[in-house]
N, C-alpha and C positions, 0 to 999 in steps of 0.2 A: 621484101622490105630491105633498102639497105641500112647499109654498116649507120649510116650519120643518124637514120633515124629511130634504129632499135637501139641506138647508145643513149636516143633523146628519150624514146617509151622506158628502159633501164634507168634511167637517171629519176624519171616523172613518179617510178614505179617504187623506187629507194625513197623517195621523198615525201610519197603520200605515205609510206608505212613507217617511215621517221615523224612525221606528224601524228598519226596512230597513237604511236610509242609513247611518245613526249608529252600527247595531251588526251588519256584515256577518260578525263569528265566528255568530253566530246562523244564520246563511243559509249557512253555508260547508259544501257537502257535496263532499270530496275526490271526483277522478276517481280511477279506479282505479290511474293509475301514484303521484298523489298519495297516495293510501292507502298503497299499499305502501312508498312514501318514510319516511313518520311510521310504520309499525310494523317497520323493514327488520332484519332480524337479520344477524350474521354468518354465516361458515362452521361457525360451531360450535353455531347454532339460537340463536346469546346477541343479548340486545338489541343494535344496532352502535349503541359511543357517538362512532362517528367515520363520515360520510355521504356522497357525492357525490352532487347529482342532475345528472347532465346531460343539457341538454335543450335542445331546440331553442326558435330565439326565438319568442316570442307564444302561448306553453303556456299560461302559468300558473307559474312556477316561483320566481317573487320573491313572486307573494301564496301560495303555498306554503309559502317560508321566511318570511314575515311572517305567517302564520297561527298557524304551529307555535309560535313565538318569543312570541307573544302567548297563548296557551293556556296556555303555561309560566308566562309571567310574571302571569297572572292564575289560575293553577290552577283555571279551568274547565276539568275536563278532559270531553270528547263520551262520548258512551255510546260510541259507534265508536269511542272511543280505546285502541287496543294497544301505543303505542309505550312511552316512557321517558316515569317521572312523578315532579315535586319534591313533597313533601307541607309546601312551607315557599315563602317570598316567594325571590326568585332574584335577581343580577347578572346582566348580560348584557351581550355586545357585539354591534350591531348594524353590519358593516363593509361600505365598497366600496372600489373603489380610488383614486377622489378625493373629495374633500370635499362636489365638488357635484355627483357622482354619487352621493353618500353621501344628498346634501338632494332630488335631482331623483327619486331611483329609491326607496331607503330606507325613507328615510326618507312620502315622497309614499304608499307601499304601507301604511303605518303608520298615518297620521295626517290623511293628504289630503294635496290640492295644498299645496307650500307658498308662503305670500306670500296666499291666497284665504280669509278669511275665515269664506265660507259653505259650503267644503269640508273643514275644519278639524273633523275627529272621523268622517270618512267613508270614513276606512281601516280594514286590520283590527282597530286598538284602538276597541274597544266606546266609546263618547262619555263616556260615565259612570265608565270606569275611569281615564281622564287627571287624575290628580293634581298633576302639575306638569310645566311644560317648564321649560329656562335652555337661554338663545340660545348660540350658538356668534359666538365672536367673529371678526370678518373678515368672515363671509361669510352674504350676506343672506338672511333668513327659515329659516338652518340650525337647528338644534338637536344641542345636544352631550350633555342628558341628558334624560332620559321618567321620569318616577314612575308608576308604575302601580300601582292599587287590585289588589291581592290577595285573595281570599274569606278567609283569617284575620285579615282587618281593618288585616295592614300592608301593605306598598309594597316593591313589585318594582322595581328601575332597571336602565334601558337607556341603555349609553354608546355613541354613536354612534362610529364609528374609521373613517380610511382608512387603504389601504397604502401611501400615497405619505408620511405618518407617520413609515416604518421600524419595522425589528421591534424599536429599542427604546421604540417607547410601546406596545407589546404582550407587555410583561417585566412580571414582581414580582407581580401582581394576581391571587387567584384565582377565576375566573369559571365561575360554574355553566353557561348556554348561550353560546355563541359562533355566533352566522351568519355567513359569508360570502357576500355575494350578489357575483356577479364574481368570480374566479379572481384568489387570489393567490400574490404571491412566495413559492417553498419555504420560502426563513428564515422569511418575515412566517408565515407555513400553520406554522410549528414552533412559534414562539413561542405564536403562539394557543390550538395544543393545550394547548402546557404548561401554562398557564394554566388551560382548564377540567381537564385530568388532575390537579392540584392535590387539588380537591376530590370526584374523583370523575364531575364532568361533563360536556357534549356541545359535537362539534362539527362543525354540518353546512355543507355548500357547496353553492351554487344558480347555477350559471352555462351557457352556452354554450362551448363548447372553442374559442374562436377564434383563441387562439396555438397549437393541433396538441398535439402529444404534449410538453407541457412534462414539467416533473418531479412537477409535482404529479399529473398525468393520470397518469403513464407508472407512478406509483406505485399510484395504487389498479387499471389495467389490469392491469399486468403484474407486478407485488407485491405484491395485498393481501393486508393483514396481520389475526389476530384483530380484530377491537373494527371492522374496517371493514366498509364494505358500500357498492356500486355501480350504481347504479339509471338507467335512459336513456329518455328520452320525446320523441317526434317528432309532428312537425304531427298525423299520426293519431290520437295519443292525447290531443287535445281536443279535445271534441267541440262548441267553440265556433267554430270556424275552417270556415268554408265552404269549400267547393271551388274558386270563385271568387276567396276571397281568398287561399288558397295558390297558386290559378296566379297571380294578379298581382306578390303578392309573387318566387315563385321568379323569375319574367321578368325579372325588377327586378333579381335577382343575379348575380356573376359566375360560369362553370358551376365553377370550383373551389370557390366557397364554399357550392353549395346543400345537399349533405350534410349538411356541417356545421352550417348555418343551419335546417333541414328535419327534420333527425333526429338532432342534438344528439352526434355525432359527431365526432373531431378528424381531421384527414387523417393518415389509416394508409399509404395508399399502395400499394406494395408488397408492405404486409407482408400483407394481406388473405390469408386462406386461400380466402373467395369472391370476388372482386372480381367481384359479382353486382350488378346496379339490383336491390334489393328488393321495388320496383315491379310488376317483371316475372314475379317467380314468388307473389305474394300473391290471394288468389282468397277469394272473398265466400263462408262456409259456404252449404254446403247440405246436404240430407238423400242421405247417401250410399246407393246403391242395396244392398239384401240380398245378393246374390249378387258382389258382390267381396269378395274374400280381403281380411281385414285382417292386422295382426301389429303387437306390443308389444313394446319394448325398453328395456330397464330397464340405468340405469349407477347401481350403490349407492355409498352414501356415505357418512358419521356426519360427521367434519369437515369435507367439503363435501356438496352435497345430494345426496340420492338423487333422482335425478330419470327421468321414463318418455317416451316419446313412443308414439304411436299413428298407424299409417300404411294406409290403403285405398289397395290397387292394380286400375286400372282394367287389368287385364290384355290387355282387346282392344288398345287403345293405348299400353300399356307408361305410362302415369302412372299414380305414386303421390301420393298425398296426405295431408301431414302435416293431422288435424283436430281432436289433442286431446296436452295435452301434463302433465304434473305435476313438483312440484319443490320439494323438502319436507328441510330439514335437520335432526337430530339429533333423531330419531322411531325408533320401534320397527317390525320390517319388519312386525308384527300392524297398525301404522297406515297404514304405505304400501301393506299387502295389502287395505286394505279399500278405500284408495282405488282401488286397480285393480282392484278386484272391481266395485268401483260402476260401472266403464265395460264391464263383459262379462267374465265368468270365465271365457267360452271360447277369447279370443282369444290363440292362442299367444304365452309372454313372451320373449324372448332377453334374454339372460342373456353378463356377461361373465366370465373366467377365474376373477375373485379371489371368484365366488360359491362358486367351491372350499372355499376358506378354511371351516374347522371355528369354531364357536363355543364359546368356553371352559365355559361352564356347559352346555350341552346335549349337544358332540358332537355334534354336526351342522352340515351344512355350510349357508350362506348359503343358497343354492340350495334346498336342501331343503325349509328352515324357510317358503322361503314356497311353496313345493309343499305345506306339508301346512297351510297357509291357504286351500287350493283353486285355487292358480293353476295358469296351465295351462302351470308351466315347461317349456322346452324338454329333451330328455333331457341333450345336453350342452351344454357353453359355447360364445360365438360363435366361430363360423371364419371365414375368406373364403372366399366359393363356390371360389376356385381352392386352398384349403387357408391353415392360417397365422391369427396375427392380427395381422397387419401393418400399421398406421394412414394410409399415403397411398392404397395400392388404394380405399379407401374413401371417402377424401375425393375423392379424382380420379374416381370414381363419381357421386359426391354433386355436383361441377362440370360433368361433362358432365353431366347430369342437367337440373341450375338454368336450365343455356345453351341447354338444348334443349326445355324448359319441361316434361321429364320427371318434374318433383320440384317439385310448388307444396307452400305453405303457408296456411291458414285465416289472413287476414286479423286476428281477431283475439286471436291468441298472441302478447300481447305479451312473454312471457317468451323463448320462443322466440326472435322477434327480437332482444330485445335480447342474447341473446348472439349469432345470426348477426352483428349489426354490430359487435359486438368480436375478435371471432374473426379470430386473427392471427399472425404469424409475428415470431418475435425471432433475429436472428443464422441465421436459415434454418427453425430451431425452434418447434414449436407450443408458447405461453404455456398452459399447464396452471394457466388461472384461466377462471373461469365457464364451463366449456366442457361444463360435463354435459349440457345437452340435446344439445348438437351431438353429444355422443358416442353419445349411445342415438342419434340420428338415425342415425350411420354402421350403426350394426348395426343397423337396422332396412330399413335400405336395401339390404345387403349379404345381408341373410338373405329376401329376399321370395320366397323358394322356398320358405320354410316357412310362407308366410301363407296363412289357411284362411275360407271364407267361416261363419256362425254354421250349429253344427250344427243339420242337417232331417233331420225325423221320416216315414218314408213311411207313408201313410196313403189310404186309399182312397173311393172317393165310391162311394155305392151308388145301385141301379137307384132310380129315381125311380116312388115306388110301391112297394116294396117291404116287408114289414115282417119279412123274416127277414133279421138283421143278419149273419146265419152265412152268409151268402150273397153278396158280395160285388159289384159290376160291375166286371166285369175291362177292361170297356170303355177306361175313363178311370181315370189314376193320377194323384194328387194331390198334389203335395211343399208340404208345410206348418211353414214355420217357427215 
């Protein structure tokens, strides 16, 4: 190559990685728990216009919410894009809970370093859509407002706010998005709302649970409400974080705070229904062998989700293994039959009481309707091998189980997990929030006496040489799945 034209590939080559630089929403393809954050519905299958992601440190979860918050404000919305969409320029507030956590974290995820020059447009807003800053007075290289170009040719703004503030500079104003990155005070987290519920708009939360079960946690854990929705992400679920650097980091912490730093958890304590390492029962998929018994169990839903689990028991060794899980709110059982068709129509489903329940138009009962989808429902509803449907037998199954390394789980069910690490007890009482997989879990667990390996076909090999088929070799019998 000559000189003229490795100076034109060098040139070509600075400019596509200046463009990189400049406008990383281009580049930004969400991880999976990210994904599910930006399209998260509530319990009733509705867009949730109210959010939490909690997540452990160094995910990804602040250029998450500075992603989302910048798509808004710029109505680029991605082809991948399901979640909530403005068809108009927006307000916004962009908060943390000081000033110069607000310029150091924030705003830095936004816009670049701040105070750096040649870092200035190398956050998530595109370079080309910064319309205008005005500095924030006091405090150095802050910024108190963003103009951002919008694709109908006007200007989105972004007011930058801390909690330390008070919740009355978080009055009067009605704001289309609201982030908080960092956890705030209940008032300051009320007033915010009211603000975008005003107009109809959102308000999502990006932090680490590092003060425990405050009021704000304890509300979307153990009271969410319509319009909310709860979403948790740990060192696992980015796939940017080597092995290497989680163990240095976790080494680094004190052992009270790695949960929580590691898997984006507040310290539950007590209340755990598992007080399980996660660690310890999570196992890399693999191809399950033909001849173990599986078995499906199905907990339905409409205002929370229907959701299924799928369990292979290694019967020689008495472990089961959780390897496929679903979880689908305010759908028709014609859509949750298909999706459990697609993993095996043969595998028997268990099924709980209220599949009893008749359906108004039909006359027929839940159970039925999706028996005559081709499922392979159980005849009756769950029991406990010792009779009853009594809800500790099965958990206290499901605990010896975990302790004994009787009951792993596929590695990467992130649903799954995230409700095993919520899963918890209030005042002695199991919280009857997110806890539908955990529920098919129990009855899936409880019923592995009705789990059946895929039905085989007997069939026969014949004499070798032979060419009368009517004739069989009785020799050798051949079971042919």
């Amino acid at each position: 190559m000559n000189e003229g034209l490795l100076s034109k590939a060098l040139d070509l080559a600075e400019a596509i990685q200046e463009k990189k630089e400049s406008n990383k929403l281009v580049c930004y393809e969400p991880y999976p728990y990210q994904h599910r954050f930006h399209t998260a519905r509530d319990n009733n299958g509705r867009l949730a216009r109210q959010r939490l992601l909690m997540a452990a440190n160094k995910t990804g979860k602040t250029f998450c919410g500075a992603s989302e918050m910048v798509i808004h404000c710029t109505g680029e919305y991605p082809d991948w894009w399901q979640g909530p969409r403005f068809h108009k320029p927006i307000k916004a507030w962009a908060c943390g809970n000081t000033a110069q956590n607000v310029r150091d974290i924030v705003q830095a995820e936004l816009l670049g370093e701040p105070g750096d020059p040649d870092d200035y447009g190398k956050g998530a807003v595109p370079k080309d859509a910064i319309v205008k800053t005005e500095r924030s007075p006091g405090i150095p290289n802050a910024i108190s407002t963003l103009l951002l170009k919008h694709k109908s040719g006007q200007n989105s703004k972004i007011f930058f706010k801390s909690y330390e503030q008070g919740k009355m500079a978080f009055m009067g104003k009605a704001i289309d998005v609201v982030w908080m990155d960092e956890e705030p005070p209940m008032d300051v987290y009320s007033q915010a709302l009211r603000a975008s519920l005003k107009g109809g708009g959102l308000t999502y939360m990006t932090f680490t649970p590092e003060s425990g079960m405050t009021k704000v946690v304890a509300q979307f854990i153990n009271n969410i409400q319509p319009n909310q929705a709860l979403y948790n992400a740990t060192w696992d679920d980015a796939p940017h974080l080597d092995e290497d650097v989680k163990r240095e980091i976790l080494n680094a912490l004190p052992s009270h705070e790695r949960d929580m730093r590691s898997k984006g958890i507040p310290v539950l304590g007590s209340g755990l229904v598992f007080p399980v390492d996660e660690d310890q029962i999570k196992r890399e998929p693999f191809k399950i062998p033909e001849h173990w018994p599986r078995i499906c169990a199905i907990d339905f839903g409409w205002d929370h989700p229907t959701a299924c689990v799928w369990i292979a028991w290694d019967r020689e060794v008495d472990i089961a293994y959780v390897y496929d899980v679903y979880r689908k709110s305010a759908e028709t059982p014609e859509i949750h039959s298909s999706a459990i068709k697609r993993r095996g129509n043969w595998v028997p489903v268990i099924w709980p009481h209220d599949g009893n329940q008749h359906d108004k138009g039909s006359g027929k009962s839940l159970a039925e309707i999706y028996r005559r989808n081709d499922l392979a429902m159980h005849p009756v509803h769950f029991e406990n091998p010792e009779g009853g449907q009594a809800v500790e037998p099965g958990l206290m199954e499901m605990l010896q189980r975990f302790q004994t390394q009787r009951l792993l789980v596929f590695n990467h069910l992130g649903e799954w997990f995230e409700e095993f690490r919520m899963y918890h007890r209030k005042d002695g009482k199991i919280v009857k929030e997110r806890d539908d997989l955990m529920s098919a879990t129990r009855y899936a667990i409880q019923s592995l006496r009705y789990s059946k390996a895929q039905l085989i076909q007997k069939k026969f090999d014949y004499a070798i040489g032979s060419e009368d088929k009517d004739y069989p070799y009785f020799g050798v019998e051949a079971w042919h799945i």
